[in-house]
C-alpha positions as CSV (number, residue, x, y, z in Angstrom):
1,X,-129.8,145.9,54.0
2,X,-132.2,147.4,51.5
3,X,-136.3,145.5,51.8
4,X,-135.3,144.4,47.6
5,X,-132.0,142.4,49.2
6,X,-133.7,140.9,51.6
7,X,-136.7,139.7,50.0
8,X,-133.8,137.7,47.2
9,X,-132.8,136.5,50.5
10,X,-135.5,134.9,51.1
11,X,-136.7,133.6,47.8
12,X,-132.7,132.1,47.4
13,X,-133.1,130.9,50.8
14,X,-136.5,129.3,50.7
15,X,-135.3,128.3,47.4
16,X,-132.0,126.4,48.2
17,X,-134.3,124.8,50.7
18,X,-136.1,122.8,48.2
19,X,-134.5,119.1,47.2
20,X,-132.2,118.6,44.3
21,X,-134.1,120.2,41.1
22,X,-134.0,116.3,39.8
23,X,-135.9,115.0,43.0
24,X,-138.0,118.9,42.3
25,X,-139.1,117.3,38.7
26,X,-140.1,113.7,40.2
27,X,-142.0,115.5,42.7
28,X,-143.6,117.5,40.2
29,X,-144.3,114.6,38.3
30,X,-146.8,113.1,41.0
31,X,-148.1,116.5,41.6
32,X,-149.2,116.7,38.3
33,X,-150.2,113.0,38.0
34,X,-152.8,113.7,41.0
35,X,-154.1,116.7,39.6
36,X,-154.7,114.9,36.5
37,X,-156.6,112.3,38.7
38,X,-158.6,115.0,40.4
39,X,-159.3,117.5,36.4
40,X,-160.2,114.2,34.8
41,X,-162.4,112.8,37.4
42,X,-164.1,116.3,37.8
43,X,-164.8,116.4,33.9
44,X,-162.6,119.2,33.3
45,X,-161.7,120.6,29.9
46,X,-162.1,123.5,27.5
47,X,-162.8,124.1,24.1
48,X,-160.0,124.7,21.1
49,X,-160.4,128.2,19.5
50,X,-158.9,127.0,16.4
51,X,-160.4,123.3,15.6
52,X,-163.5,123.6,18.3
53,X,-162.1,120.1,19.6
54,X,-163.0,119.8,23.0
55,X,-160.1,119.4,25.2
56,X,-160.8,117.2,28.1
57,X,-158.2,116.5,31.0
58,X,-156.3,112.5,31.2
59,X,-156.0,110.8,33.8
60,X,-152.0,109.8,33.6
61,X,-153.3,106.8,35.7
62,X,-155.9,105.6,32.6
63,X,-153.9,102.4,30.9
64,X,-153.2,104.4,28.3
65,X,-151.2,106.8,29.4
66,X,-149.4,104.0,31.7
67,X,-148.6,102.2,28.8
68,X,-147.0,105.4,27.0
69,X,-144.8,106.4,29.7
70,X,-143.5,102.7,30.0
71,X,-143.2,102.0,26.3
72,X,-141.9,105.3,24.7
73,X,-139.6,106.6,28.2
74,X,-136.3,106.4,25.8
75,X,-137.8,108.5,22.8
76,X,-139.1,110.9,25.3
77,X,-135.4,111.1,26.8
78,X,-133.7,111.2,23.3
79,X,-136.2,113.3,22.0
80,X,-135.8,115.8,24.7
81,X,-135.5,118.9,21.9
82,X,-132.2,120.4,24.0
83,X,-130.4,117.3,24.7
84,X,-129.0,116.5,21.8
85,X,-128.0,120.3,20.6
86,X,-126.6,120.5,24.0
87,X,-124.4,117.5,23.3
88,X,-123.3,118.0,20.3
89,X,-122.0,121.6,20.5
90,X,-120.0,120.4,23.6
91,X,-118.3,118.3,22.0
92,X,-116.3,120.6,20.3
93,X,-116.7,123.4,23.1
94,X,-115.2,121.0,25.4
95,X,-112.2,120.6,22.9
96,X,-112.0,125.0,22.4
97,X,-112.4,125.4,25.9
98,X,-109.5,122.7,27.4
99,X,-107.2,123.7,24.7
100,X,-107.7,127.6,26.5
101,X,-109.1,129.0,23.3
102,X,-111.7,130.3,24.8
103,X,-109.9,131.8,27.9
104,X,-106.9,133.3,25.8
105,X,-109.5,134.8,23.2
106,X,-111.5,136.6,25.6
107,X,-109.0,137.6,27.6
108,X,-107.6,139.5,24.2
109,X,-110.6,140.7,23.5
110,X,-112.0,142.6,27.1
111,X,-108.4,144.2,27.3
112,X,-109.7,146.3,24.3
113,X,-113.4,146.6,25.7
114,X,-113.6,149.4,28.1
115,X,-114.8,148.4,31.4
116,X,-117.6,150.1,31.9
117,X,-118.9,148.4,28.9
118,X,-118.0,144.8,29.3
119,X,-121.4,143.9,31.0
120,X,-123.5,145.7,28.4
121,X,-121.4,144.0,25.5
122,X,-122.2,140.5,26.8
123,X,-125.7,140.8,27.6
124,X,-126.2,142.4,23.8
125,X,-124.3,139.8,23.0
126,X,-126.9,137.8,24.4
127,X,-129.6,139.6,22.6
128,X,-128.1,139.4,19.5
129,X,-127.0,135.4,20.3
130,X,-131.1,135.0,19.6
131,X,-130.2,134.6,16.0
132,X,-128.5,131.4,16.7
133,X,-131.4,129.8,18.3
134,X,-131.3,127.6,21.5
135,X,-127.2,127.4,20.5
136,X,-126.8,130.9,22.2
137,X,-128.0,129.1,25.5
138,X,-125.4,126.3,25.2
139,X,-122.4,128.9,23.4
140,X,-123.0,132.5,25.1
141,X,-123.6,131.8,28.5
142,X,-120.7,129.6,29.5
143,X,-118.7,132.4,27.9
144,X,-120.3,135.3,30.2
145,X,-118.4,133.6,33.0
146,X,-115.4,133.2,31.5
147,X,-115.2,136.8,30.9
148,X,-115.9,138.2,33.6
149,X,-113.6,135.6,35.7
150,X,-110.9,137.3,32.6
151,X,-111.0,140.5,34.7
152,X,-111.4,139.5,38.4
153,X,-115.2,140.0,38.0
154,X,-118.1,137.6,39.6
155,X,-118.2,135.0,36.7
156,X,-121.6,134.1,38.3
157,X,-122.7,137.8,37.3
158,X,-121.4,137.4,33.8
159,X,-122.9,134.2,33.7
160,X,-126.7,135.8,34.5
161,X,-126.0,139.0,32.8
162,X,-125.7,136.9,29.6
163,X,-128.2,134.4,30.6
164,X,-130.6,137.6,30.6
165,X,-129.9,139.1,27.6
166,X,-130.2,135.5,25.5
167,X,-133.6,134.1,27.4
168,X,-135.6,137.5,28.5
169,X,-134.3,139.5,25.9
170,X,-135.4,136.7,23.6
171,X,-137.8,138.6,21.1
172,X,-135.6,141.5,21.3
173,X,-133.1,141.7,17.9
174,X,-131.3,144.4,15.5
175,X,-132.3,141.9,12.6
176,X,-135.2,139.5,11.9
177,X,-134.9,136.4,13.9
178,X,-136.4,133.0,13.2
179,X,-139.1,133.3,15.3
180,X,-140.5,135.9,13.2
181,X,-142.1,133.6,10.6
182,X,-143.3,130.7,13.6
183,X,-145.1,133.3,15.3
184,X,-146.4,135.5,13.4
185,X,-147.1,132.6,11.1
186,X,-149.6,131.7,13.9
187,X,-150.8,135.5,13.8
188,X,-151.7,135.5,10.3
189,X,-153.8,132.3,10.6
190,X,-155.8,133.4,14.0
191,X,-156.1,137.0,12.0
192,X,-158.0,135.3,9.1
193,X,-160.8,134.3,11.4
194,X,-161.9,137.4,11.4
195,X,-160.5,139.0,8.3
196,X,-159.1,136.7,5.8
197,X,-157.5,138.6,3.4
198,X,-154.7,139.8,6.3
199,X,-151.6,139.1,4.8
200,X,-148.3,138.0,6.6
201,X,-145.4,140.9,7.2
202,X,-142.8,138.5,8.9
203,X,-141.0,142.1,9.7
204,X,-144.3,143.6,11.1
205,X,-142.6,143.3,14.6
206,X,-139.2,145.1,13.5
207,X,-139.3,148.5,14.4
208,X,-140.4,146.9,18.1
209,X,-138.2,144.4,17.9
210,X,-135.1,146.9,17.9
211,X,-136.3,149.6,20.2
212,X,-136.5,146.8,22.7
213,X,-132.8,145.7,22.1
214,X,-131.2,148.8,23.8
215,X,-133.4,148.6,26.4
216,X,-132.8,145.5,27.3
217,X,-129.4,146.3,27.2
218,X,-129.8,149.1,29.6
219,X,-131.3,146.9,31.8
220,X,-129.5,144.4,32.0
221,X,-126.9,146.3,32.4
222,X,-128.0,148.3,35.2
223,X,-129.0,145.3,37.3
224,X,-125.7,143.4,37.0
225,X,-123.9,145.9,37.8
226,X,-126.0,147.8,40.6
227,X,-128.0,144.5,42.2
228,X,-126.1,141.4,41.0
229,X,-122.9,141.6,41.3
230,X,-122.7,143.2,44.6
231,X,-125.1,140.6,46.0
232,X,-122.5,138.1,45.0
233,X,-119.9,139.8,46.9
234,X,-115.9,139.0,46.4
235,X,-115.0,136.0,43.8
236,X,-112.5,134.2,45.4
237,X,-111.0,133.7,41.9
238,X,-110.9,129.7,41.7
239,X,-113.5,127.7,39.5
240,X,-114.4,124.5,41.0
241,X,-111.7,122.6,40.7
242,X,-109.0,124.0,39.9
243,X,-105.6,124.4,40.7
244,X,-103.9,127.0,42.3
245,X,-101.7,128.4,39.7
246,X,-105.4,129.5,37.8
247,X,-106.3,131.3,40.9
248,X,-105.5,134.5,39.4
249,X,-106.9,135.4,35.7
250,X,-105.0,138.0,34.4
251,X,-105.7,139.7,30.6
252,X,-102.0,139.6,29.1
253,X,-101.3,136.7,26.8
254,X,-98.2,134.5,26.1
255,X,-96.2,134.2,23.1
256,X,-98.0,130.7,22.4
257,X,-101.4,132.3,23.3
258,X,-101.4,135.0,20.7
259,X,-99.7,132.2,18.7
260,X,-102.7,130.1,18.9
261,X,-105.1,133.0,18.5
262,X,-103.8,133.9,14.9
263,X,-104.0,130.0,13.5
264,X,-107.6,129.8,15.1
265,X,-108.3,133.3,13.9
266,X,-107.2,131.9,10.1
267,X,-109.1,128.8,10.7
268,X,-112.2,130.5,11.5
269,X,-112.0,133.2,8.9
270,X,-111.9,130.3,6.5
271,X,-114.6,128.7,7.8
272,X,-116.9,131.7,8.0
273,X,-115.9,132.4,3.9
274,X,-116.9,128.7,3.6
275,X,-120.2,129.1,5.0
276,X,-120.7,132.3,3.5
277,X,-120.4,130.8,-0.1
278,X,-123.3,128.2,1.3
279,X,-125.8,131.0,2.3
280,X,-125.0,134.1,-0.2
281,X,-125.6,132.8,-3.5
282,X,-129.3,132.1,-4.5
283,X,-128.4,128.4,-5.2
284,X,-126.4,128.2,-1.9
285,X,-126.0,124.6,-0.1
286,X,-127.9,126.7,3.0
287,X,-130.7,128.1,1.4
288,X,-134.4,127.2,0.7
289,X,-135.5,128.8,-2.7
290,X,-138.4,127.4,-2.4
291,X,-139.5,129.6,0.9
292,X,-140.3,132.9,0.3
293,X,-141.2,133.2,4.4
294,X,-137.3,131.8,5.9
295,X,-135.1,131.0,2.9
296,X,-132.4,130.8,5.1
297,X,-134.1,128.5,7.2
298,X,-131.8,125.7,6.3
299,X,-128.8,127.6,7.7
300,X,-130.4,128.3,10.6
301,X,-131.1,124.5,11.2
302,X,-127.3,124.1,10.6
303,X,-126.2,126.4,13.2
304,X,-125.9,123.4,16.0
305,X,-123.5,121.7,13.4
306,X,-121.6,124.9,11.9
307,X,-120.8,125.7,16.2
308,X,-119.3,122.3,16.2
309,X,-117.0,122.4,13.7
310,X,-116.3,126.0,14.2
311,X,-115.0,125.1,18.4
312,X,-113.3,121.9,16.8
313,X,-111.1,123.2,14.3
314,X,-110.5,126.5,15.9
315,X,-109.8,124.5,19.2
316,X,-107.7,122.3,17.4
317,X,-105.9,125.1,15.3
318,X,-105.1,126.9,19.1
319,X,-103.7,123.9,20.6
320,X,-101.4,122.9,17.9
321,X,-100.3,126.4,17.3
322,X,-100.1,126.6,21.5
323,X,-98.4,123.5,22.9
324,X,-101.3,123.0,24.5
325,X,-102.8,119.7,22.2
326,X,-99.6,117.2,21.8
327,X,-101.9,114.4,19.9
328,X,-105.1,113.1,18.7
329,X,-105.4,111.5,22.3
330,X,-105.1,115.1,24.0
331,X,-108.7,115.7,21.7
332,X,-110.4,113.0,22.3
333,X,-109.7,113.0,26.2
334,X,-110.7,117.0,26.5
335,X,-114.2,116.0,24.2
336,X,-114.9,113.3,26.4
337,X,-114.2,115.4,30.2
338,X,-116.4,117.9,28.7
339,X,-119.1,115.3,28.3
340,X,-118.3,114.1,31.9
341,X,-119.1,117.4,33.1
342,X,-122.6,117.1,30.9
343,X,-123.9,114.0,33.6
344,X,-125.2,116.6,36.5
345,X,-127.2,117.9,33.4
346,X,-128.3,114.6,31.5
347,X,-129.8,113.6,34.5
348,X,-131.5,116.3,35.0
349,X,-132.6,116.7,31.2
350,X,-133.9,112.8,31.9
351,X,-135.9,114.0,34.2
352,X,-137.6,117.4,33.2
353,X,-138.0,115.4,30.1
354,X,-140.7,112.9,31.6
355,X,-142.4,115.7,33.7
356,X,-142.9,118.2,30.2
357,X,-144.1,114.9,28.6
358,X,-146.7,113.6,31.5
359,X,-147.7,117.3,31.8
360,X,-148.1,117.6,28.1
361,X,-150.1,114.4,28.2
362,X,-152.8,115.5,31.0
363,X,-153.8,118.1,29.1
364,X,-153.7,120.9,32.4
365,X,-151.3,122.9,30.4
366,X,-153.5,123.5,27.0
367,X,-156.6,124.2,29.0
368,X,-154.8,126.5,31.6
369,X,-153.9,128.2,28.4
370,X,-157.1,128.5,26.9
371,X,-159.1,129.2,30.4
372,X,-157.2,132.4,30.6
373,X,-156.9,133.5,27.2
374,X,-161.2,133.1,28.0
375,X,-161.2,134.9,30.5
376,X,-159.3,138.2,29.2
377,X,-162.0,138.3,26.3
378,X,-165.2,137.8,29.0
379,X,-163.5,140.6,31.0
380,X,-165.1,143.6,29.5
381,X,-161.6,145.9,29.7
382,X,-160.7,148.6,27.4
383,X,-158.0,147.3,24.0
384,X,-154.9,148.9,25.7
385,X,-155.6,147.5,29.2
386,X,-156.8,143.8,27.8
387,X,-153.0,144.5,26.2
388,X,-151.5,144.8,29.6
389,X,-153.2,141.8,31.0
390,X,-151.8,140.0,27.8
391,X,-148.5,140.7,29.0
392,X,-149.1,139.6,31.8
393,X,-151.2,136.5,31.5
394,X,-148.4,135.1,29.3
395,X,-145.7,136.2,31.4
396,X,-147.7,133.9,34.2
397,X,-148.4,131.0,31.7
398,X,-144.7,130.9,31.0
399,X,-144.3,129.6,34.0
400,X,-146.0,126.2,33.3
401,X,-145.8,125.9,29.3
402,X,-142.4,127.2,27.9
403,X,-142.3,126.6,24.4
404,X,-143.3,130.3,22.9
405,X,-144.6,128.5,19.9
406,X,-146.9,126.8,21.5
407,X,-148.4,128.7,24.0
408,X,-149.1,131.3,21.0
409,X,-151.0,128.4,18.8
410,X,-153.5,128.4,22.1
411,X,-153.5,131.7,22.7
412,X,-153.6,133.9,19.7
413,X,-156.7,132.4,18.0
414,X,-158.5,133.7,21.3
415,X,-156.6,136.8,21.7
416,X,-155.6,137.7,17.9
417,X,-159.5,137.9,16.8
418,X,-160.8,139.3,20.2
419,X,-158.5,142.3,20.0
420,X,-158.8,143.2,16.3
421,X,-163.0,143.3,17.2
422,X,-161.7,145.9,19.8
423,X,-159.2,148.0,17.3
424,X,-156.1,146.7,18.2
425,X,-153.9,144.8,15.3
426,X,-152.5,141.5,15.5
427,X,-149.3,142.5,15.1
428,X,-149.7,144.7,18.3
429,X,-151.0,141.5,20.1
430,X,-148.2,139.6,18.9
431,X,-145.7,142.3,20.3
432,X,-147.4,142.3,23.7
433,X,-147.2,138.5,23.8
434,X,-143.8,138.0,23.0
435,X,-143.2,140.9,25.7
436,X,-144.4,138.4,28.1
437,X,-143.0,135.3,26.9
438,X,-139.4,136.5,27.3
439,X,-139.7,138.3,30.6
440,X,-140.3,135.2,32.1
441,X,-138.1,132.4,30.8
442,X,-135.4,133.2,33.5
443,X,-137.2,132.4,36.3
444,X,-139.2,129.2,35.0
445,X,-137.7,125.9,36.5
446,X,-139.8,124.8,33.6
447,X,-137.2,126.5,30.7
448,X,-135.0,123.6,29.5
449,X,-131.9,125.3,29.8
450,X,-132.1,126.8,33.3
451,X,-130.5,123.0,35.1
452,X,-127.6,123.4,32.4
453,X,-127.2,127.7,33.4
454,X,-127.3,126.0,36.8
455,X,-124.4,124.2,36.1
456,X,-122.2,126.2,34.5
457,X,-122.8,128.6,37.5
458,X,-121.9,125.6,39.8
459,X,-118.6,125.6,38.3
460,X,-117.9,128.9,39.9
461,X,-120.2,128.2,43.0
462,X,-120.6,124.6,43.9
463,X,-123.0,125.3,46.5
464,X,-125.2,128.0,43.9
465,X,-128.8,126.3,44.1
466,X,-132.0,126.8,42.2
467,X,-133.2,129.0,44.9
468,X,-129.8,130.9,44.3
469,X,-130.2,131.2,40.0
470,X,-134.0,132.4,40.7
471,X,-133.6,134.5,43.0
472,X,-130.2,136.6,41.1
473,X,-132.8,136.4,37.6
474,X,-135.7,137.5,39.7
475,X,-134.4,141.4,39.5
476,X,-133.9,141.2,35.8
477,X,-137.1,139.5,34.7
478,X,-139.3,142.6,36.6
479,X,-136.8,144.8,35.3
480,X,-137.1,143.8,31.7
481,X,-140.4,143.2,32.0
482,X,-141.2,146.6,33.2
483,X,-138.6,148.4,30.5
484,X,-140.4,145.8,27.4
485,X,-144.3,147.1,28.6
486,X,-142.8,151.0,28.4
487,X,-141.6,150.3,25.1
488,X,-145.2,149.0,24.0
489,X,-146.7,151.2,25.9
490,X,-145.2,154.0,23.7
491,X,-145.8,152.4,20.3
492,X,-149.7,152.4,21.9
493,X,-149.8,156.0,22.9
494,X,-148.6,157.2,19.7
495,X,-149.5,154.5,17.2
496,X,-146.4,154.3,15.8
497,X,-146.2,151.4,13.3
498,X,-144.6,148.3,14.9
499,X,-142.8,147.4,11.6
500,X,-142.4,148.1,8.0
501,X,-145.3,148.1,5.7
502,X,-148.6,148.1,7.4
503,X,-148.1,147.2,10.5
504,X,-150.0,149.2,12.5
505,X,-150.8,149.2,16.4
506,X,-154.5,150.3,15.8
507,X,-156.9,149.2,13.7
508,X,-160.3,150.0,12.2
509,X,-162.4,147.0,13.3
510,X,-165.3,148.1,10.5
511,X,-162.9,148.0,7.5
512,X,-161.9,144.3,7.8
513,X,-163.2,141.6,5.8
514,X,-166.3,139.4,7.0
515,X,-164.6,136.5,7.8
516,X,-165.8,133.2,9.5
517,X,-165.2,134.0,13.1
């Protein structure tokens, strides 16, 4: 046993030891409720780069904070940012997969893919899944299994592989994403401190943006197939369960299948024309004239709605055409066992929902964020090292504060100005940031979505714990991580512009602006 398999041993073993990841979030919640005992009684705090506000630490004992947690607990449930996209695209998932859309059409479509490319498809898949927002957590991943499961694979390996490429390979694209305008909307306004006649590029990260996509691909790739999957071992072939007669997946489809594929296949070709005549036109129903940053910001917004239609018709174009829906009953049963299945991970959303909120509310996770973003620029290190430890320190602070938003509104009015003094751009800080944010993500208990990968991984593996999900992401964060840094590393070496128009990794720190910071 090589020392790498044995040290996921123990990190899945020491991991599987811990309590259910609900009772993990209630414990976390009096962890943090001490600590913010112990920060506020000890005075601590820090001071806000942008407004100079000082931040002090709460004590989520004071009456105030009682009083929040008792009076607002069902908006901070309901307003639990993935619960409700979760729900609602399963709603018509549930109804695509029961019908066996989903089976039947990837089952047509890796008997064209060549094997040796089926993992590298779905975790590009992932990549490119990023465009759809947090709905590529809830749509892609699920469907990683089932493929794999399609060809006799580990559908816990297709599961992570696609996992990887949506949540670590999340700043990596082939075409501007929407978190192109919220971050390096924050970029231009920590920029301005120092210089402010810096204009926004929203594409200033592009050219990184897509060398990073192929090699996240490669890695991912590479650590599915040469560490994941043969961890796993053998797949018995039975989901949790089910019946013995889907024991073995097999690729070749029935006369009702490929029946049901071409009326779904017409139904979604509509729909796709549909939407298309809402987004194209200048006037379209989906786009914001009035936005010269995300015009199509409105049809990204829409993309939670347009995935439940999309799963609902097609699903209920495959069943008719199939045999396999008999009634308005057979819909309304397979939308509500999918929600049944959901009750592991509302439970679990309840209760990551009040630890994000009481952590958000003691403050530890803004001044944590602002303490290290301190201490980079008190360090004294060179620009391109100072980059380095940007990677990493947000790699670590991903760990405790997951939205990339906004750990980069603390961070970059800190980091932004301190490296431009030094002769590095903001867009180059940007890139290293978001190298660090995404490396991360897939080992954070902290990341919304990792209870509901945890799920869908349970449906393969009923006894697959958090310790078990950690420790088969562990391999592809480093490797990611490592493979993202190269790719910066190059762009730093040769100065190679990180995106169209100026966008350029080095700087002249005596040419910008006098500005007021």
């Amino acid at each position: 046993m090589s020392i790498g398999n044995s040290i996921l041993n123990m990190v899945e073993k020491a991991g599987n030891r811990l309590p259910d990841p609900v009772t993990i979030f209630l414990i976390l919640i009096g962890i943090v409720v001490a600590a913010s005992v112990f920060a506020a009684g000890a005075s601590l705090e820090a001071t806000h780069p942008v407004t100079g506000q000082t931040i002090a630490a709460q004590s989520l004992l004071a009456g105030e904070n009682i009083r929040h947690l008792l009076t607002d607990i069902t908006s901070i449930f309901v307003n639990f940012p993935p619960l409700g996209l979760v729900l609602v695209v399963m709603i018509g998932a549930g109804v695509a997969e029961r019908t066996g859309l989903f089976a039947a059409g990837l089952r047509a479509m890796v008997s064209w893919v060549p094997a040796p490319m089926l993992t590298a498809t779905l975790v590009f898949a992932g990549v490119m899944g990023n465009l759809a927002v947090d709905a590529g957590y809830v749509v892609l991943i699920p469907l990683g299994g089932i493929v794999f499961a399609a060809v006799g694979r580990h559908p816990v390996a297709g599961i992570a592989a696609t996992f990887a490429g949506v949540s670590a390979g999340f700043s990596a694209n082939l075409l501007i994403t929407p978190l192109e305008p919220l971050l390096l909307g924050i970029t231009q306004q920590a920029a301005q401190f120092i210089d402010p006649s810096w204009d926004l590029n929203i594409a200033s990260n592009y050219y990184f943006i897509m060398a990073l996509t192929p090699m996240v691909v490669i890695a991912g790739t590479y650590v599915t197939n040469a560490i994941v999957e043969p961890r796993l071992g053998e797949w018995n072939g039975v989901m949790a369960g089910a019946d013995d007669d889907d024991a073995q997946p097999t690729t070749k489809l029935s006369a009702a299948e490929s029946r049901g594929l071409m009326f779904a296949g017409i139904v979604l070709l509509a729909l796709i024309i549909g939407v298309a005549m809402m987004v194209v036109p200048e006037n379209g129903i989906l786009r914001d004239p009035s936005s010269e940053l995300n015009p199509l910001g409105p049809f990204y917004n829409s993309i939670v709605g347009i995935s439940l239609v999309a799963f609902l018709l097609a699903g209920l174009a495959y069943g008719l055409a199939a045999g396999t829906v008999k009634s308005d009953k057979d819909v309304v049963k397979m939308s509500s066992d999918a929600m049944a299945d959901m009750g592991v991970y509302i439970v679990l959303a309840f209760a990551m929902a009040l630890f994000l909120d009481q952590f958000a509310s003691s403050n530890l996770g803004t001044i944590l964020a602002i303490t290290g973003a301190s201490t980079l620029q008190e360090s004294g290190l060179p620009a391109p090292v100072l980059l380095i430890a940007m990677v990493l320190l947000t790699a670590l602070l991903n760990l405790f504060v997951g939205s990339a938003s906004a750990k980069w509104a603390m961070l970059a009015p800190v980091a932004v100005p301190m490296l431009m003094l030094l002769g590095i751009g903001p867009d180059a800080t940007t890139a290293a940031y978001r190298v660090g944010d995404g490396a991360t993500n897939i080992i954070t208990p902290l990341m919304p979505y990792m209870p509901l990968v945890l799920v869908f991984a349970r449906r393969y593996m009923p006894e697959f714990g958090l310790g078990s999900l950690i420790a088969t992401m562990l391999p592809y964060s480093i490797a990611i991580l490592i493979v993202s840094m190269s790719v910066l590393g190059i762009f730093v070496v040769l100065d190679l512009p990180l995106g169209p128009g100026f966008a350029p990794v080095t700087i002249d720190p005596a040419g910008l602006a006098p500005g007021n910071g």
